[in-house]
N, CA, C and O atoms as a GROMACS GRO file, in nm:
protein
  540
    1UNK      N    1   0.084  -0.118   0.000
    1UNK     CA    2   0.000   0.000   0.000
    1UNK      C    3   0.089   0.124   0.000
    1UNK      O    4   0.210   0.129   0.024
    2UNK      N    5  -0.015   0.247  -0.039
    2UNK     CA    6   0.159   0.362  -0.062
    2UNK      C    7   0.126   0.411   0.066
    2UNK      O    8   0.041   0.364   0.141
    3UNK      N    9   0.206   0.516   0.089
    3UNK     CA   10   0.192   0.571   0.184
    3UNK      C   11   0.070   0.658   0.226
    3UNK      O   12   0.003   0.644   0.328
    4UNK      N   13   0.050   0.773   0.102
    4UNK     CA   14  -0.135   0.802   0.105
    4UNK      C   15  -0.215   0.731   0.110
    4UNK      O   16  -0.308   0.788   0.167
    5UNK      N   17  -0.241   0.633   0.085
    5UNK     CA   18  -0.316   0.504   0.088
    5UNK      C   19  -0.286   0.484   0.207
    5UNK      O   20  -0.395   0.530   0.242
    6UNK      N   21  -0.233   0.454   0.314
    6UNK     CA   22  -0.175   0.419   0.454
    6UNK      C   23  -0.279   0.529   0.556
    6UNK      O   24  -0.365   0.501   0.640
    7UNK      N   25  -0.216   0.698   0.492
    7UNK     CA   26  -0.325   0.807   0.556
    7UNK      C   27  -0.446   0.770   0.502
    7UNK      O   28  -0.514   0.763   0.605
    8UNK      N   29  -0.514   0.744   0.418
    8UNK     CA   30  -0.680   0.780   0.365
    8UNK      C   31  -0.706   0.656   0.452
    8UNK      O   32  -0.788   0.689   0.538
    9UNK      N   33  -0.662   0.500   0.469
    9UNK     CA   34  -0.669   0.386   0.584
    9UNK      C   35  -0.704   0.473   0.736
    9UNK      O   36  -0.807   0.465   0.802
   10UNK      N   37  -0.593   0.548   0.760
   10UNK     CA   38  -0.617   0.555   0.899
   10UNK      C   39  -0.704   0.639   0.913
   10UNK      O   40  -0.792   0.603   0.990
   11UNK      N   41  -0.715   0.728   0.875
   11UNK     CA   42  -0.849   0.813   0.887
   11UNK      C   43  -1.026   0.766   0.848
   11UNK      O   44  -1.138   0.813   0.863
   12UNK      N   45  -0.975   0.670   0.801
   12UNK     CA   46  -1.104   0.592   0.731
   12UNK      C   47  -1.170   0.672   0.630
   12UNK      O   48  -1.286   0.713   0.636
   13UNK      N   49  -1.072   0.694   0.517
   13UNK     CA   50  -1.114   0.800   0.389
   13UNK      C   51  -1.150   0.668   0.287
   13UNK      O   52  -1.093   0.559   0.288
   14UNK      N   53  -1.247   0.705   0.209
   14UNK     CA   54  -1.204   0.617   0.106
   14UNK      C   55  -1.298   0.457   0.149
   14UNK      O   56  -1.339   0.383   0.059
   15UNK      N   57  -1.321   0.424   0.310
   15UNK     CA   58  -1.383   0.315   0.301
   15UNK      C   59  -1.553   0.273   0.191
   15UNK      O   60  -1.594   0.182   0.120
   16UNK      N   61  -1.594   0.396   0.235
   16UNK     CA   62  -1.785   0.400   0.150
   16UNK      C   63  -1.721   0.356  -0.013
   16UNK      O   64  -1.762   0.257  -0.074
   17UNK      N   65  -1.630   0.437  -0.058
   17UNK     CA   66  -1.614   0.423  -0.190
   17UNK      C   67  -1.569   0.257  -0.198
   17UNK      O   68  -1.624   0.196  -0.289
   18UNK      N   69  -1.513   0.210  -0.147
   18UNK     CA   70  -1.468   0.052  -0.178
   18UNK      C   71  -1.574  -0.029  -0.146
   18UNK      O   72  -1.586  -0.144  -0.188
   19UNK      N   73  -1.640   0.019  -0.085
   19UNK     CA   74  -1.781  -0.055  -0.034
   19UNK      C   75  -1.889  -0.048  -0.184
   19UNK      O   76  -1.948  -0.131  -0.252
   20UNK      N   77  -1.878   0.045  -0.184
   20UNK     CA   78  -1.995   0.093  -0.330
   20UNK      C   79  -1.943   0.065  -0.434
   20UNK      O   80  -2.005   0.023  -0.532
   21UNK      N   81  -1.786   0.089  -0.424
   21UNK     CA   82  -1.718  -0.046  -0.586
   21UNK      C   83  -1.764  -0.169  -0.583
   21UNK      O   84  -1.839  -0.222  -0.665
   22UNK      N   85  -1.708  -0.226  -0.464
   22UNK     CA   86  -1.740  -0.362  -0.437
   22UNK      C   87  -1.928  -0.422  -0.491
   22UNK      O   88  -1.967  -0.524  -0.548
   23UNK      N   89  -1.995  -0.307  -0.438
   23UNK     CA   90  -2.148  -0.383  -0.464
   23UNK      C   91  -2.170  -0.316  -0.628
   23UNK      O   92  -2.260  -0.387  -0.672
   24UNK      N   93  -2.148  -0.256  -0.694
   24UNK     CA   94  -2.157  -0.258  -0.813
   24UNK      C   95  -2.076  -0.306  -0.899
   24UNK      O   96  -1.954  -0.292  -0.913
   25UNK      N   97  -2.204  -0.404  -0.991
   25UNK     CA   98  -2.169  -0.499  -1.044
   25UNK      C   99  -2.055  -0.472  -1.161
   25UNK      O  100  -2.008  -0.362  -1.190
   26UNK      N  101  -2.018  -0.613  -1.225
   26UNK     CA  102  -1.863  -0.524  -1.316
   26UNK      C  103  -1.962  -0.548  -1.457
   26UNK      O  104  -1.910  -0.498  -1.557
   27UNK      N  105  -2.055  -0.595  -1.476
   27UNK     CA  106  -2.100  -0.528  -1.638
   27UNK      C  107  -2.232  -0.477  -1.612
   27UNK      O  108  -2.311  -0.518  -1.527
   28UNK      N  109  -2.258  -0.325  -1.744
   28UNK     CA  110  -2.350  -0.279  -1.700
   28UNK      C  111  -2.482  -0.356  -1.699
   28UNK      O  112  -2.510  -0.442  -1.783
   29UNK      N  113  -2.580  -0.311  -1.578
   29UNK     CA  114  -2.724  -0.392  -1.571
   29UNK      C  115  -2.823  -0.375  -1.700
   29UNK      O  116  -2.830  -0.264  -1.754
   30UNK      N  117  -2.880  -0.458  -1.736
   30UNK     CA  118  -2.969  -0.483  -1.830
   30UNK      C  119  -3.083  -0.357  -1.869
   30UNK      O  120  -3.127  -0.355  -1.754
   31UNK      N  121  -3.165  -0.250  -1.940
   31UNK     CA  122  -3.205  -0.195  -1.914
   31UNK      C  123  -3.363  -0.214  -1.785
   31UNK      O  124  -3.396  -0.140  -1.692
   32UNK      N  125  -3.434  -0.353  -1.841
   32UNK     CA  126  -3.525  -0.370  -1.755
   32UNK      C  127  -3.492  -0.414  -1.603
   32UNK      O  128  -3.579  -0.415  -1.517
   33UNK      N  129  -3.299  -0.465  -1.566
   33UNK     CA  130  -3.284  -0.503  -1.459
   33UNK      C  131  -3.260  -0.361  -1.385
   33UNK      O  132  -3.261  -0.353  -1.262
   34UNK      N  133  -3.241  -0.267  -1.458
   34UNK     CA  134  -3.199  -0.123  -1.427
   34UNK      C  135  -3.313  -0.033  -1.384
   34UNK      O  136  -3.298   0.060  -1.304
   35UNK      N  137  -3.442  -0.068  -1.449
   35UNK     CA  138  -3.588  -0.009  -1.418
   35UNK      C  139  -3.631  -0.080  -1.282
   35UNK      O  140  -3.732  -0.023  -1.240
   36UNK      N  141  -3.593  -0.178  -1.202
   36UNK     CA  142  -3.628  -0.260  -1.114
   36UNK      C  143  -3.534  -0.227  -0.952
   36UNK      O  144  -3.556  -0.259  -0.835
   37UNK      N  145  -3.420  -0.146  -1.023
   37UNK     CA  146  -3.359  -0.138  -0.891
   37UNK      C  147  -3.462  -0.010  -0.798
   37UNK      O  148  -3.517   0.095  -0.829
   38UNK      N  149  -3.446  -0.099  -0.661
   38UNK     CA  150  -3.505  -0.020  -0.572
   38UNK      C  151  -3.466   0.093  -0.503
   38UNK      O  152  -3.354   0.084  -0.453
   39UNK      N  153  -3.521   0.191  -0.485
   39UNK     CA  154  -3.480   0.319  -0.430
   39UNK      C  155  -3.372   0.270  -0.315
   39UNK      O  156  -3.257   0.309  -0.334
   40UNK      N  157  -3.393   0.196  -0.206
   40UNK     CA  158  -3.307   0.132  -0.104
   40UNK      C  159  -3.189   0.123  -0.130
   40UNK      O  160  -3.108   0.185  -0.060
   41UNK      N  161  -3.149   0.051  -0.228
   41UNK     CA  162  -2.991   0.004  -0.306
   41UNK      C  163  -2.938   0.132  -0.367
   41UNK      O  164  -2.816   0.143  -0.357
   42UNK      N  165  -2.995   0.223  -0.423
   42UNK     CA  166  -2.913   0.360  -0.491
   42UNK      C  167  -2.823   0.414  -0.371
   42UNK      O  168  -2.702   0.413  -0.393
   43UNK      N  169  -2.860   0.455  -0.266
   43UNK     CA  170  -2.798   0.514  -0.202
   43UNK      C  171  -2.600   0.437  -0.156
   43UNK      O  172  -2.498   0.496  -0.122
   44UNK      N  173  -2.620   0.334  -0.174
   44UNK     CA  174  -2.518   0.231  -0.090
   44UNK      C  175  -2.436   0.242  -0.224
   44UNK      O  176  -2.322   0.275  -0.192
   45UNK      N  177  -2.446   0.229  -0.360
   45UNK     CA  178  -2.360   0.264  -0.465
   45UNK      C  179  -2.327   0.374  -0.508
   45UNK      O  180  -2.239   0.379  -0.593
   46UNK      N  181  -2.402   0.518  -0.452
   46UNK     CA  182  -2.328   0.613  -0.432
   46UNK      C  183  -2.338   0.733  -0.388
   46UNK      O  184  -2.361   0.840  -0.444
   47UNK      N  185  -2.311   0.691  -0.236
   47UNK     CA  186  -2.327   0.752  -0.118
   47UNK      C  187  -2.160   0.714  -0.067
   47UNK      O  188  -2.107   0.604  -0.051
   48UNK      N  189  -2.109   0.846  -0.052
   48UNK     CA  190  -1.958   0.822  -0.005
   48UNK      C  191  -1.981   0.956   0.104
   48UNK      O  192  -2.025   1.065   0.069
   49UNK      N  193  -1.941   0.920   0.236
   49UNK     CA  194  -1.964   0.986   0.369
   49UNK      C  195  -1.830   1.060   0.342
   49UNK      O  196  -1.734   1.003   0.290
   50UNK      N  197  -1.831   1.202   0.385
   50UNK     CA  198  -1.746   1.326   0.413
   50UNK      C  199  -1.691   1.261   0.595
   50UNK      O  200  -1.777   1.235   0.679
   51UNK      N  201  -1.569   1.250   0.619
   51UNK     CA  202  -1.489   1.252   0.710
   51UNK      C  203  -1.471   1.345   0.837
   51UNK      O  204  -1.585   1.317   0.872
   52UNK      N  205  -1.445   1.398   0.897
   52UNK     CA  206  -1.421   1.491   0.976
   52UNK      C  207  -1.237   1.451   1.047
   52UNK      O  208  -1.180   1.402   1.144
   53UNK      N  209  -1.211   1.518   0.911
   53UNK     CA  210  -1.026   1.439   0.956
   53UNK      C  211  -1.014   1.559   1.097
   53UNK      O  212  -0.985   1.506   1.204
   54UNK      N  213  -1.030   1.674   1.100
   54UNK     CA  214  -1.009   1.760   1.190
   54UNK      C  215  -1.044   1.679   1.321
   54UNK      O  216  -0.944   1.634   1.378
   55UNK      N  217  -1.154   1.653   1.376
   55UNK     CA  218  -1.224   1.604   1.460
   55UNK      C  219  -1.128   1.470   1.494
   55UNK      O  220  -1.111   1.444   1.613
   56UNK      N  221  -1.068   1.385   1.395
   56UNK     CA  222  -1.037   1.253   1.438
   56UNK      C  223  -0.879   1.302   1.477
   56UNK      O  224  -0.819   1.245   1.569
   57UNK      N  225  -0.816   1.413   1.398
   57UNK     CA  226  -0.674   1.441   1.485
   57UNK      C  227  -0.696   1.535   1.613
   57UNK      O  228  -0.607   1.545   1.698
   58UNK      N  229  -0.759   1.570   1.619
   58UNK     CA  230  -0.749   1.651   1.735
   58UNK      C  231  -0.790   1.527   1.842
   58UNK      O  232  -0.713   1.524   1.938
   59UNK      N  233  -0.878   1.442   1.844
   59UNK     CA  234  -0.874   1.348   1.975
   59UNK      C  235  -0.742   1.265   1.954
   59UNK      O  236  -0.664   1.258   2.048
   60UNK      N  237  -0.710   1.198   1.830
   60UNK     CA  238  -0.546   1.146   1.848
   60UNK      C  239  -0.459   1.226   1.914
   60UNK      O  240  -0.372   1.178   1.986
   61UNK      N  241  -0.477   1.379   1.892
   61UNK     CA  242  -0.318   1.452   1.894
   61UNK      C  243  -0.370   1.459   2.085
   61UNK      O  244  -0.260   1.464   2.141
   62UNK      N  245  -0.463   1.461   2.178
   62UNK     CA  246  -0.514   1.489   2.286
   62UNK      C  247  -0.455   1.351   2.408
   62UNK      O  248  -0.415   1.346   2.524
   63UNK      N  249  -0.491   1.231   2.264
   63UNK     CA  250  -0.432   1.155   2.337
   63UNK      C  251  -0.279   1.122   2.330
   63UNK      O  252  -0.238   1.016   2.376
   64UNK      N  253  -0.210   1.195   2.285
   64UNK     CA  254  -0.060   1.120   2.263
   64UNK      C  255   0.031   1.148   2.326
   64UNK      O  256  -0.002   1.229   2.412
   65UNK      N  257   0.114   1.127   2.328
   65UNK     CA  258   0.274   1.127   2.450
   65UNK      C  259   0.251   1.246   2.422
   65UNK      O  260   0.181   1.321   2.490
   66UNK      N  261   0.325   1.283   2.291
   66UNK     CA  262   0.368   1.388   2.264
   66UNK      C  263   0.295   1.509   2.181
   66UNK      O  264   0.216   1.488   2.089
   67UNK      N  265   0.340   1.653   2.233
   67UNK     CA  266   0.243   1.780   2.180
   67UNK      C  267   0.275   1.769   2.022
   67UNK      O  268   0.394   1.777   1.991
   68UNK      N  269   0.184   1.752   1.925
   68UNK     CA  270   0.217   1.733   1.795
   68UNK      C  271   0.176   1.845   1.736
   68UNK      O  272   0.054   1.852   1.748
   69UNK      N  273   0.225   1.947   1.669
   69UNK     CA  274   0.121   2.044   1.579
   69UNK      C  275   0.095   2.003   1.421
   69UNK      O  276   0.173   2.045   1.336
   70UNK      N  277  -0.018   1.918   1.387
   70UNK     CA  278  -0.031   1.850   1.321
   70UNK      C  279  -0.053   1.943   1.187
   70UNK      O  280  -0.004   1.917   1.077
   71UNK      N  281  -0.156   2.083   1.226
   71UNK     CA  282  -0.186   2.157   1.120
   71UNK      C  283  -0.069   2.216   1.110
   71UNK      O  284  -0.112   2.295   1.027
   72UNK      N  285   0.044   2.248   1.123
   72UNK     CA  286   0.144   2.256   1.002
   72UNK      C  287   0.289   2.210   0.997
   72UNK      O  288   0.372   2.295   0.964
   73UNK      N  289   0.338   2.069   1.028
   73UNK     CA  290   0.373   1.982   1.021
   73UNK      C  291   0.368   1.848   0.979
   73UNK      O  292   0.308   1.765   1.046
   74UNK      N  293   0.438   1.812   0.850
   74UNK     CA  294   0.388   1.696   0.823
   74UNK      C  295   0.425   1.587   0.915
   74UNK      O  296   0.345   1.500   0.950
   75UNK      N  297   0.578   1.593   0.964
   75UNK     CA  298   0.588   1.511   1.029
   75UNK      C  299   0.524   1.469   1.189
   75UNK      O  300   0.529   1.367   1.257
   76UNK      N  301   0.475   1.574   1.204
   76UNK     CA  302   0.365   1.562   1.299
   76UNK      C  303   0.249   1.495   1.268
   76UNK      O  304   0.222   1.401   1.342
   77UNK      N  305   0.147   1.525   1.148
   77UNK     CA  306   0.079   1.459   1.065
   77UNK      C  307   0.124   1.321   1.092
   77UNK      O  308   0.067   1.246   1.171
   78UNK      N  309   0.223   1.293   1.028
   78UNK     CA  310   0.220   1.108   1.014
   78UNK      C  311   0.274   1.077   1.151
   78UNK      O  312   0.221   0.968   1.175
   79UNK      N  313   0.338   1.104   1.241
   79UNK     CA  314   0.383   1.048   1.400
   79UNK      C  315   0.205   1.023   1.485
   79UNK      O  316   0.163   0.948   1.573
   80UNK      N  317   0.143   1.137   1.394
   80UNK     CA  318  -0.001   1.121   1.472
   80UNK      C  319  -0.081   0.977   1.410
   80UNK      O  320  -0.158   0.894   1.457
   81UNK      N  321  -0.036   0.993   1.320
   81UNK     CA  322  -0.114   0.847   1.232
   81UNK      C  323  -0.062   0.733   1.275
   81UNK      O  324  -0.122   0.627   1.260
   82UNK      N  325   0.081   0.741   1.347
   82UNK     CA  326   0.153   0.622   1.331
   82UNK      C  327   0.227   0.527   1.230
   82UNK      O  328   0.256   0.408   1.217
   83UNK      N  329   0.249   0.683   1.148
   83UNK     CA  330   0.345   0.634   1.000
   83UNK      C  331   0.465   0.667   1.021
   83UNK      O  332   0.517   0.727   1.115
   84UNK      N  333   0.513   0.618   0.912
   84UNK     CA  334   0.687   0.621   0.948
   84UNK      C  335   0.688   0.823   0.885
   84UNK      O  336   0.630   0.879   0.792
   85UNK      N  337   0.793   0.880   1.002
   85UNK     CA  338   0.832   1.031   0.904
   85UNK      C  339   0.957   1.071   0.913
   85UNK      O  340   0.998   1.181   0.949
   86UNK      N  341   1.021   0.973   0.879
   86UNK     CA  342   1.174   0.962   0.860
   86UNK      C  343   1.174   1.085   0.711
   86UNK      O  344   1.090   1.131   0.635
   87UNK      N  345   1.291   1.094   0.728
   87UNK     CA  346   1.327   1.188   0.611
   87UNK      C  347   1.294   1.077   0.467
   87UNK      O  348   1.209   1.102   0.382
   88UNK      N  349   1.345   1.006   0.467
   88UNK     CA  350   1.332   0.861   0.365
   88UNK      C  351   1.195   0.869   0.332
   88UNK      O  352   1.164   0.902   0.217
   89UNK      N  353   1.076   0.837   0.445
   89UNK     CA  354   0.946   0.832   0.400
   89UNK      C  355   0.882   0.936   0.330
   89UNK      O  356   0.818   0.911   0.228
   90UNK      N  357   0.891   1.050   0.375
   90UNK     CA  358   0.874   1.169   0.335
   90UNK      C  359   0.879   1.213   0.223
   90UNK      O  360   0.787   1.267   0.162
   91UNK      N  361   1.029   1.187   0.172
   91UNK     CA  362   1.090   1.154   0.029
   91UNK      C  363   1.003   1.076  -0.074
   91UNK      O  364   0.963   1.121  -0.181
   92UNK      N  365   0.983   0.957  -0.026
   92UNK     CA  366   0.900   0.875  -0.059
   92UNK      C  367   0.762   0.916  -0.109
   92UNK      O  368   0.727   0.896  -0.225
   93UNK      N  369   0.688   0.971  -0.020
   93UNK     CA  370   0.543   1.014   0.031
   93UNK      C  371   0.489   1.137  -0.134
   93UNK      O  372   0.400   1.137  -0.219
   94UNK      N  373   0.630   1.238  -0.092
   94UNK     CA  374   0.654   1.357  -0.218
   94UNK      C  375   0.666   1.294  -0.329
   94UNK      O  376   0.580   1.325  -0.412
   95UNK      N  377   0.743   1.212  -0.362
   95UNK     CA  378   0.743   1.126  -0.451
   95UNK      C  379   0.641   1.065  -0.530
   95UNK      O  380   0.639   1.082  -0.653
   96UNK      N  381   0.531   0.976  -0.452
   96UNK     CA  382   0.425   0.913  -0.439
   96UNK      C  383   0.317   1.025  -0.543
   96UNK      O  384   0.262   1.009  -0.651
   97UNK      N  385   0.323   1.139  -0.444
   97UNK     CA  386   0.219   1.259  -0.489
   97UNK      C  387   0.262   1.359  -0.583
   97UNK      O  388   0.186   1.455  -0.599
   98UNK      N  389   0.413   1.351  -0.675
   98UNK     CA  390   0.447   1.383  -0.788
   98UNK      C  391   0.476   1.537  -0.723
   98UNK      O  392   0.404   1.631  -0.757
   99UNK      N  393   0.596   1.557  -0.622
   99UNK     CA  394   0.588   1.686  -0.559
   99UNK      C  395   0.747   1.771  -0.718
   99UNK      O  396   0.813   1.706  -0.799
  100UNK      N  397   0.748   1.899  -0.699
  100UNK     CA  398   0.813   1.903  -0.831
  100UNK      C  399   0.986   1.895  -0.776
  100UNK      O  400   1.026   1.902  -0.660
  101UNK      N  401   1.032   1.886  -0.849
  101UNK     CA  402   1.189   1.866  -0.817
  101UNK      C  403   1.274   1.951  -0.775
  101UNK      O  404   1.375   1.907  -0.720
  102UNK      N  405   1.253   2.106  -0.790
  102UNK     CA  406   1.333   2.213  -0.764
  102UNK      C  407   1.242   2.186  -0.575
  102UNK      O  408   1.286   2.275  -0.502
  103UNK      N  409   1.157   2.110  -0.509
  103UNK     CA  410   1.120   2.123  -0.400
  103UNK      C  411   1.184   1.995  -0.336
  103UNK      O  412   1.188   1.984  -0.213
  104UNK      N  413   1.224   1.917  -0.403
  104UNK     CA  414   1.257   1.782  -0.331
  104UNK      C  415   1.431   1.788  -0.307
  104UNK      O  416   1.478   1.701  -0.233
  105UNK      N  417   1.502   1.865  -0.353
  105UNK     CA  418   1.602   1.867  -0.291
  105UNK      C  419   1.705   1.978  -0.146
  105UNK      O  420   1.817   1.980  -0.096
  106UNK      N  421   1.538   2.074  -0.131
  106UNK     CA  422   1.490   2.111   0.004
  106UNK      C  423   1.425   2.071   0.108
  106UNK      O  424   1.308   2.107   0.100
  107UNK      N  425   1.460   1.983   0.251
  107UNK     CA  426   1.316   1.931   0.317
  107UNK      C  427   1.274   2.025   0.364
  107UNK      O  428   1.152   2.013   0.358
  108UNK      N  429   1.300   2.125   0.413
  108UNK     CA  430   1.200   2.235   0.456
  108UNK      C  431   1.063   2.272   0.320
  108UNK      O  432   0.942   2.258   0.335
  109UNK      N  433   1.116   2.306   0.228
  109UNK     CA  434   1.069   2.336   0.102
  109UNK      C  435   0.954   2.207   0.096
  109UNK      O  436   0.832   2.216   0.104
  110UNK      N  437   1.044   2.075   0.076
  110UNK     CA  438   0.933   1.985   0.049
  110UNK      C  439   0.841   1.981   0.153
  110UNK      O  440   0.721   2.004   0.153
  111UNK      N  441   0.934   1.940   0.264
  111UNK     CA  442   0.772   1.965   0.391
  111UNK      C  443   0.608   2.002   0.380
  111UNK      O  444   0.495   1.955   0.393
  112UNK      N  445   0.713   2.166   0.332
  112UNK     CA  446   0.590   2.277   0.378
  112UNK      C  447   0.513   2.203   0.255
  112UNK      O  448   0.394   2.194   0.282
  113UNK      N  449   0.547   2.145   0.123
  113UNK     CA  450   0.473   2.161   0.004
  113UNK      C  451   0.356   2.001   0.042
  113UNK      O  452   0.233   1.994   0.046
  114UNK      N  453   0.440   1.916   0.060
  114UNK     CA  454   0.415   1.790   0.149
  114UNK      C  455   0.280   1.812   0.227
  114UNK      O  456   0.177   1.748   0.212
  115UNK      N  457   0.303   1.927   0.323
  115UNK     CA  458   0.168   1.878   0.410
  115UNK      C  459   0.077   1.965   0.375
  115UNK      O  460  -0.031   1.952   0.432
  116UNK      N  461   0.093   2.099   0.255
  116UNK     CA  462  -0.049   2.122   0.220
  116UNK      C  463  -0.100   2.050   0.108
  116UNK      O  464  -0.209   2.079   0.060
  117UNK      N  465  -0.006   1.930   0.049
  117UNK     CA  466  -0.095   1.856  -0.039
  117UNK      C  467  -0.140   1.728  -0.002
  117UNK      O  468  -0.219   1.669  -0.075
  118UNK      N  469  -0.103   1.681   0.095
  118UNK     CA  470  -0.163   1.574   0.164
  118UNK      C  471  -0.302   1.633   0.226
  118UNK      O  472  -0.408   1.570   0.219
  119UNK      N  473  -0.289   1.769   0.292
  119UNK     CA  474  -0.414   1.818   0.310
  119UNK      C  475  -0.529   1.804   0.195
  119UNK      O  476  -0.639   1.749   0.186
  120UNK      N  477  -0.430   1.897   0.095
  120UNK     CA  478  -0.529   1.887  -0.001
  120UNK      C  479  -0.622   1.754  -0.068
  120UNK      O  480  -0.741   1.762  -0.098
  121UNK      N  481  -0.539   1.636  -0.083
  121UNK     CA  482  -0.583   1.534  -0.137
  121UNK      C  483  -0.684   1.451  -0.082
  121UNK      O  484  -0.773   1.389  -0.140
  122UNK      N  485  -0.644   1.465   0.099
  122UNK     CA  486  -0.743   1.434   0.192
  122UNK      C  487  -0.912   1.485   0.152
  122UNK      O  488  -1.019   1.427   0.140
  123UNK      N  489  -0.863   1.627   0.140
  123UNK     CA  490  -1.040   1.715   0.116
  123UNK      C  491  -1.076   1.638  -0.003
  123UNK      O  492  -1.180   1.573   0.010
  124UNK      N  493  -0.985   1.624  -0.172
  124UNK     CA  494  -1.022   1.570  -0.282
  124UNK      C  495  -1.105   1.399  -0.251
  124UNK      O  496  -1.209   1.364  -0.307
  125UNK      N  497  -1.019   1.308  -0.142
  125UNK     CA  498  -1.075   1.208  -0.140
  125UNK      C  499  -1.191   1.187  -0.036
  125UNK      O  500  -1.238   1.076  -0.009
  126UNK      N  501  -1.233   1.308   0.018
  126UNK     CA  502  -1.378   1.282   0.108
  126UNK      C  503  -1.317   1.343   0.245
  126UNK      O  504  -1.391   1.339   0.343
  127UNK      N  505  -1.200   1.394   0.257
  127UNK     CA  506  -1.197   1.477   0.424
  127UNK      C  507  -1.235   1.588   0.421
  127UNK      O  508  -1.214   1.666   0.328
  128UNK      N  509  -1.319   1.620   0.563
  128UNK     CA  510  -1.352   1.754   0.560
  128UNK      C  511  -1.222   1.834   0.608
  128UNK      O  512  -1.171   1.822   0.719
  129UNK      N  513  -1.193   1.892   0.538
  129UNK     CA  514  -1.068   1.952   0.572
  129UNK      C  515  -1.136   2.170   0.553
  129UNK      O  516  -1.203   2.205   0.455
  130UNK      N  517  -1.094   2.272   0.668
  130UNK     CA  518  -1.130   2.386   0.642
  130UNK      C  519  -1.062   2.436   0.558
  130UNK      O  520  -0.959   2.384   0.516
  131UNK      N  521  -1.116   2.571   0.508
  131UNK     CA  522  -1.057   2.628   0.430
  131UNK      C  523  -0.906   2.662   0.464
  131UNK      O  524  -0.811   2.613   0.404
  132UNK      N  525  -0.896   2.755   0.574
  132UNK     CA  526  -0.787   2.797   0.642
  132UNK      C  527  -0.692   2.674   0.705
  132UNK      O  528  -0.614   2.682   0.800
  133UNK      N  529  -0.718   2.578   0.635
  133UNK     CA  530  -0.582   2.451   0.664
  133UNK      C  531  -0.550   2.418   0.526
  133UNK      O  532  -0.452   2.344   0.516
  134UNK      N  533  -0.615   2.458   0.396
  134UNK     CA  534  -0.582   2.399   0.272
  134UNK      C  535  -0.501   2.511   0.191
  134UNK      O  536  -0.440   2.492   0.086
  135UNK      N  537  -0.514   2.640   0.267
  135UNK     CA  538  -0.396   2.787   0.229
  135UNK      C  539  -0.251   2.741   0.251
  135UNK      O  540  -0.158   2.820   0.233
   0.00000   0.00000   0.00000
């Protein structure tokens, strides 16, 4: 699994959608089997629940050893998740999310770029993420 894939896991991003892949079928339904589906079943193929990532780090970051400032730190971010945030992973992570190259041979640079696009991708894949954390 990549490493975003690891965050959208722990936050539980992304589960409704694998659920609603999973129950829709892989060729399309017949037109008269298509006139028959019941109002009940629409919702479960596509209905994907909005997150409240805010809400789920702030009780992680409440409970942890250590004071993490998650909103603007990545490596705070993933120590809160319980991911690796070695310089290596990080690397990795930027990598993963196609960060540009004149930023990857800065970690400060990549960092900062790092954790507003992990933010960002979070909101793209179903986190409620605020405005004033995606600046």
């Amino acid at each position: 699994m990549s490493i975003f894939g690891d965050i959208l896991s722990k936050l539980g991003i992304g589960n409704d959608k694998k659920e609603a892949d999973a129950s829709t079928p892989a060729a399309a339904p017949a037109p008269e089997a298509a006139s028959t589906a019941t109002p009940e079943s629409a919702p479960a193929v596509t209905a994907i629940s909005e997150v409240d990532v805010v809400a789920q780090l702030e009780n992680l970051a409440q409970s942890h050893a250590e004071k993490l400032n998650w909103k603007v730190s990545i490596v705070d971010l993933l120590k809160l998740l319980g991911i690796d945030s070695s310089l290596t992973a990080r690397k990795e992570l930027a990598t993963e999310l196609s960060c540009p190259e004149d930023k990857m041979g800065d970690s400060a640079q990549m960092n900062m770029w790092l954790h507003k696009t992990v933010l960002q991708k979070l909101a793209q894949n179903g986190g409620n993420i605020p405005a004033d954390l995606l600046n």
